[in-house]
N, C-alpha and C positions, 0 to 999 in steps of 0.2 A: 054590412060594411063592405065599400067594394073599396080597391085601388086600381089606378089605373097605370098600366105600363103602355111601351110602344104603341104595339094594334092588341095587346092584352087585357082582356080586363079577369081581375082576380078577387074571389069572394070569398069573404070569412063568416063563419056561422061561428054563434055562442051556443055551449050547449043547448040551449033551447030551439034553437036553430037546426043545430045541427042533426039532434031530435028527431023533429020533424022530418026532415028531408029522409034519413033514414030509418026512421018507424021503430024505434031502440028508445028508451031513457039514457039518461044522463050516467047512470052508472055503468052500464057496458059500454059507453063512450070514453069514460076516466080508465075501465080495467082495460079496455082495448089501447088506451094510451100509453098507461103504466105498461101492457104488455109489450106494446113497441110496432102495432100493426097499424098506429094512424098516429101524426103527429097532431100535438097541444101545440101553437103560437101564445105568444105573449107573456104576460104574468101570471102566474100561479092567479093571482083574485081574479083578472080578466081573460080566460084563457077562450081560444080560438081555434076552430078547425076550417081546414081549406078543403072549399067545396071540391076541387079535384081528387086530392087524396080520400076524401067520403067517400065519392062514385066508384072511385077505384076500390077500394075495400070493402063496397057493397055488391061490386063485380065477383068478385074473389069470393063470395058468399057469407061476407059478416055473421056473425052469428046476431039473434033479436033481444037475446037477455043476457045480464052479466053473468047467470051462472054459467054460459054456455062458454063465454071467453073464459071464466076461471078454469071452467072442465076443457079446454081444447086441450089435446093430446099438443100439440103443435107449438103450444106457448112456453115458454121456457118459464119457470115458478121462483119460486125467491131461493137463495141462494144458486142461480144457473142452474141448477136441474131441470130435467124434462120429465114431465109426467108422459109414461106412457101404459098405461091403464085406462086409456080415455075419459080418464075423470077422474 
């Protein structure tokens, strides 16, 4: 899906998409979301990531599995706590 601004052009990937591009499932893409380290677009049924924000988060050193986002020391967990046990 692209849209086009000014002299911008801006791309959204579906999880499947999005996937690919950074070599991860679908589920360390949702917990990366829920954690708050890459934004979801759109509707809960159609949801969307912005290819800039990917690369940036794959810059940053994403981690490749969702166990590794649940275990990041870094991520805040439910209730705002932070794990710091690194896992």
């Amino acid at each position: 899906m692209e849209r086009r601004g000014a002299d911008v052009e801006t791309r959204f990937f579906t999880y499947e998409g999005a996937g690919r591009l950074c070599s991860c499932s679908r589920w360390t893409l949702y917990r990366a979301a829920r954690a708050g380290h890459i934004t979801r677009y759109g509707s809960a049924a159609s949801p969307r990531f912005l290819e800039e924000e990917l690369a940036d988060w794959m810059r940053r050193g994403a981690p490749t599995t969702a166990d590794e986002v649940e275990g990041s020391s870094t991520i805040p967990q439910r209730g705002g706590e932070r794990r710091n046990d690194g896992g």
